[in-house]
N, C-alpha and C positions, 0 to 999 in steps of 0.2 A: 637725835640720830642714833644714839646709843641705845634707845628703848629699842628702835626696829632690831638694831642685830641680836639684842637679847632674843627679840623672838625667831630669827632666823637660828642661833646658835639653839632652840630650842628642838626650832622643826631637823634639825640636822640630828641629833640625836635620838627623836623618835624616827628619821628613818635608817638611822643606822641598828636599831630593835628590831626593826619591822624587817630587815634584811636577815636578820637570824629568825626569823617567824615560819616553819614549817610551810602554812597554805602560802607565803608568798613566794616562798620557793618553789615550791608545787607551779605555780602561776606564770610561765615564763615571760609573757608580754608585762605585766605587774613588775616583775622581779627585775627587769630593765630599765620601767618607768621609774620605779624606786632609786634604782641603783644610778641614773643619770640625774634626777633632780639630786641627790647627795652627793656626786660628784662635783656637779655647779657648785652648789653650796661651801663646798666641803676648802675651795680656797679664802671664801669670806669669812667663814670662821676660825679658819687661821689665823688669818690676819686680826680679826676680831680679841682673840686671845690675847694674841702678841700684844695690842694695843694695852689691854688691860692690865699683863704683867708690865711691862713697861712706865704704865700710870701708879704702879704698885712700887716701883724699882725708884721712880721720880721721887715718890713719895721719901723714899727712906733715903736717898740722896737727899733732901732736905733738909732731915732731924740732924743728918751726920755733917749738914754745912754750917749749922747752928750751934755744934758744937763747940767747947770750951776751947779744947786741945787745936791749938791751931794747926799739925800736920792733918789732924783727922777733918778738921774744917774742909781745907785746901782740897784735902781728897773729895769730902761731901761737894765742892762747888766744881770740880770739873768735871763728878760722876753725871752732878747734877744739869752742867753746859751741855755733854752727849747727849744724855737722855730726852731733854728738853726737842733737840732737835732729831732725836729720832722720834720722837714724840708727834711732832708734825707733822714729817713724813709719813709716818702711818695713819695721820687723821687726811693725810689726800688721797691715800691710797684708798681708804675704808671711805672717802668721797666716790672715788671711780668706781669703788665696787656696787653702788647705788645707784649708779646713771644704770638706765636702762638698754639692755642688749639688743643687737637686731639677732633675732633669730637665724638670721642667714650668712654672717660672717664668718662663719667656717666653713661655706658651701665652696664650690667650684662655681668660675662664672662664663657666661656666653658672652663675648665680648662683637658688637657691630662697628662698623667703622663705615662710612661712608662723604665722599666726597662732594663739596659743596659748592660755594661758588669760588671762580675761577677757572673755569677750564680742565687743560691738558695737567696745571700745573695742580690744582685740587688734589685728580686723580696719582700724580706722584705723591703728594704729599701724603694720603690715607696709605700706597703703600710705605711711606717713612714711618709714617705710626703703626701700622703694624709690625713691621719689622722694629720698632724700642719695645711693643711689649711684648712681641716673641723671644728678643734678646735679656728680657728683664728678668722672662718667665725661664727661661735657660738660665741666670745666675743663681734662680731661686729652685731651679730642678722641677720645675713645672712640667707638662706633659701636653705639648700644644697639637692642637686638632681641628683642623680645617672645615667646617661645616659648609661653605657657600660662598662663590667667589665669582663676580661679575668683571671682567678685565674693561681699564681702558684702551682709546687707541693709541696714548701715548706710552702705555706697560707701565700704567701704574692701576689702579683699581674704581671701578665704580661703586662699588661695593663689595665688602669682605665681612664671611662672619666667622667666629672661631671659638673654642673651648680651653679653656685654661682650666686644668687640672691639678690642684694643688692644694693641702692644708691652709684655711684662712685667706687663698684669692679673693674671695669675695670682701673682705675686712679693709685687704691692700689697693685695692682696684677702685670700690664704688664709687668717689668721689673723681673718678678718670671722666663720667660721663658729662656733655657737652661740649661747646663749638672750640674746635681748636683754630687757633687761625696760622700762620705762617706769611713771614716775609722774606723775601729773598729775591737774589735774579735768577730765572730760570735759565736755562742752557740753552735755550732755543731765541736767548735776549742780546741782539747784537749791540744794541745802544747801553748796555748794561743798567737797565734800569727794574729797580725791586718793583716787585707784583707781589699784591697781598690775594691769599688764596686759604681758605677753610675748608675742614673736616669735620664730621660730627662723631662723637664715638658717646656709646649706648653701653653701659655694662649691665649684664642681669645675673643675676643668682639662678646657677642650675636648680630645677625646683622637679622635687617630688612628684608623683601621681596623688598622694597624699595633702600635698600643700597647696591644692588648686584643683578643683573638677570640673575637666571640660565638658559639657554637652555636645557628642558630638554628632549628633542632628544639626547640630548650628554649623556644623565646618565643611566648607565643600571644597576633595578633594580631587586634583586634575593628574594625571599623569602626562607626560610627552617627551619626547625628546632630548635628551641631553646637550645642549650648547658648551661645556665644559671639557674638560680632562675624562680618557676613556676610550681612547683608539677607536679603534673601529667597533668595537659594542655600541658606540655614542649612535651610530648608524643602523644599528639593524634593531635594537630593543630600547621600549621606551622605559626609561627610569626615575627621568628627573620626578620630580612632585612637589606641589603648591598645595599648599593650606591655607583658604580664605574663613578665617572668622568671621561669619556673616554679621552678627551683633554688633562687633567693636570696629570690622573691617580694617583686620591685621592680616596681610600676606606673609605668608613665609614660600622661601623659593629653597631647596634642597636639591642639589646637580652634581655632585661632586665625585660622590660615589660610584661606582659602575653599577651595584646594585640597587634593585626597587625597594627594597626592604629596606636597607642600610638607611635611603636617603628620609625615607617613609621615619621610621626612627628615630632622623636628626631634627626632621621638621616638626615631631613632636613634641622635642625640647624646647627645640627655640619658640613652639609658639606656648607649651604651655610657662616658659619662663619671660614671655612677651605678658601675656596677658597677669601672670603674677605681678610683673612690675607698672603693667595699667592700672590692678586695683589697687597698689601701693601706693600710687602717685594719689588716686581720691582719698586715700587715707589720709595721708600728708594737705594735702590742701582742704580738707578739713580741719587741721591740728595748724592753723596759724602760723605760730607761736613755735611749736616745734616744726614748722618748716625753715623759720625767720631764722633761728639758730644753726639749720646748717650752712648757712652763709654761701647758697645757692648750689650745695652740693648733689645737682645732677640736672638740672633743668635741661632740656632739648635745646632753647634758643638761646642757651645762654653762654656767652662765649668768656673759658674760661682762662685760655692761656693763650698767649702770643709766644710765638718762637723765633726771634729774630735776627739771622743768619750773618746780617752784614756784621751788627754790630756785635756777635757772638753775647746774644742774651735773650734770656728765657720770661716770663715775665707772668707769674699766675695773678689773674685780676681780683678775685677771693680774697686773697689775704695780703696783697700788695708784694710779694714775695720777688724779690728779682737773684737769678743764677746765673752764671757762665758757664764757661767749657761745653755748649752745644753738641757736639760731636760726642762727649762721650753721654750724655742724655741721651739723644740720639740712639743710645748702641746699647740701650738698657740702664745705665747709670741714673733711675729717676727714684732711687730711695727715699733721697734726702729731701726733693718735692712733696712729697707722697705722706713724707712723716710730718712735716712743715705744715700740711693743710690738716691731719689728723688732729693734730696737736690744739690746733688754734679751734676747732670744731672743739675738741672734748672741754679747753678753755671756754668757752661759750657758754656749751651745757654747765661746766661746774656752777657758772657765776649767775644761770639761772637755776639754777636748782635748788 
């Protein structure tokens, strides 16, 4: 393991040359590719160092605990007790810094929500989850954005899609995707008895025109009418618009906006961040082994958490994880879930890796 960062602390230094180099200055697209691969870098070799002096410091904590002089021993063995376990810490660290990054965890993501089986009560429930991760994305000063919103007849949602705008959403969220389920009584239940009702929610990583090219001879797009939010524009001018990927046959529906353009715009995201996360998925079910490791972190049908009202308990089926205090979950309080399944995921990879 040590060999690799020797060569990483290598390549860090030739491109910190290469950043005082005349033509790459010159080069403005170069002089950025340079200057972000050396920024990546530039934590692992940090820590790299650190490691090194630290193995160096241990070292001489040794000679000094083998010493004659027994206060200077004493000294040498509990320089040598710190060091030892900072020592460690920074071989787990200098572990995580080798697992491999998703490219997109610092992006912004398009978050789906849609209701499942159940009924009237489905449809409340996908609006309950959106409203914990609108309130999650408000403690963390997110910037939430409404792309597409099907109502039920009970005022809760048949479908909801939205943008969460923020530093590393996409790192905090990914593994949100799949079957939520919920138990409770619904308020329309005179004999008071719990009904189980599910959600699905879909995260994608906002994606580039860079990071996916659509062909768009393949997409046929429809304009019509607005069924949404829009006064009376909803009626005189057609706005809404649908994007059918004919190849993959992914609809995207965009209404929300009073503008054609605006909605024209939203439907580009979501579908080019739709089909980005199509061909992630063949990626991943090519890769086994690394799919087995995320311990089911996003599958469609796969249901990953119960929410259980009576008994005021939450319950991720992943990791065996059980919480309380539902209500403030509920109201955005899902850090401690979030970092719970992180945790046990990056556990996974370490112990294959």
């Amino acid at each position: 393991m040590l060999e690799k960062f020797d060569e990483l602390e290598l390549r860090f230094e030739e491109l910190t040359l290469q950043l005082a180099d005349p033509e790459v200055i010159s080069d403005r697209h170069r002089l950025e590719e340079i200057a972000r691969e050396r920024s990546n870098l530039g934590e692992i070799v940090e820590l790299y160092r650190k490691h090194q002096q630290t193995s160096s410091d241990l070292e001489e904590a040794q000679i000094l605990a083998n010493d004659s002089d027994p206060e200077i021993s004493q000294l040498g063995n509990e320089e040598k007790t710190r060091l030892t376990k900072e020592l460690e810490d920074l071989d787990q660290a200098l572990k995580l810094a080798l697992l491999p990054k998703d490219p997109a965890d610092e992006k912004n993501v398009i978050v789906e929500i849609r209701s499942g089986t159940g009924g009237d009560e489905a449809g409340l429930f996908a609006a309950d989850l959106f409203r914990m991760y609108q309130r999650y994305a408000e403690r963390r000063t997110w910037k939430v954005e409404i792309l597409n919103t099907s109502s039920a007849h009970s005022g809760g949602f048949k479908e909801i899609t939205f943008e969460l705008n923020g530093h590393g959403a996409y790192s905090r969220l990914k593994y949100e995707s799949g079957v939520h389920r919920v138990q409770r009584v619904p308020e329309t239940e005179s004999q008071g008895r719990i009904h189980t009702s599910t959600a699905t929610v879909a995260v994608l990583p906002e994606v580039d025109e860079i990071d996916i090219d659509i062909d768009w001879n393949e997409v046929r797009i429809d304009i019509f009418h607005s069924g949404g939010a829009g006064g009376q524009n909803v009626n005189k001018v057609a706005t809404a618009v649908r994007m059918t990927h004919e190849p993959s046959g992914i609809v995207v529906v965009c209404q929300d906006e009073r503008s054609q353009s605006k909605n024209r715009a939203r439907a580009e995201s979501v579908l080019r961040s739709r089909l980005y996360d199509l061909e992630q998925e063949k990626q991943q079910s090519e890769e086994a082994e690394a799919r087995r490791l995320q311990v089911g972190g996003g599958a469609r049908a796969e249901k990953i958490r119960t929410y259980n009202f009576p008994q005021d308990r939450i319950t991720d089926h992943r990791i065996s994880l059980t919480v309380h205090s539902i209500d403030k979950v509920m109201d955005g309080e899902i850090d401690g879930i979030i970092e719970a399944v992180n945790a046990d995921i990056t556990a996974r990879m370490l112990a294959n890796s």
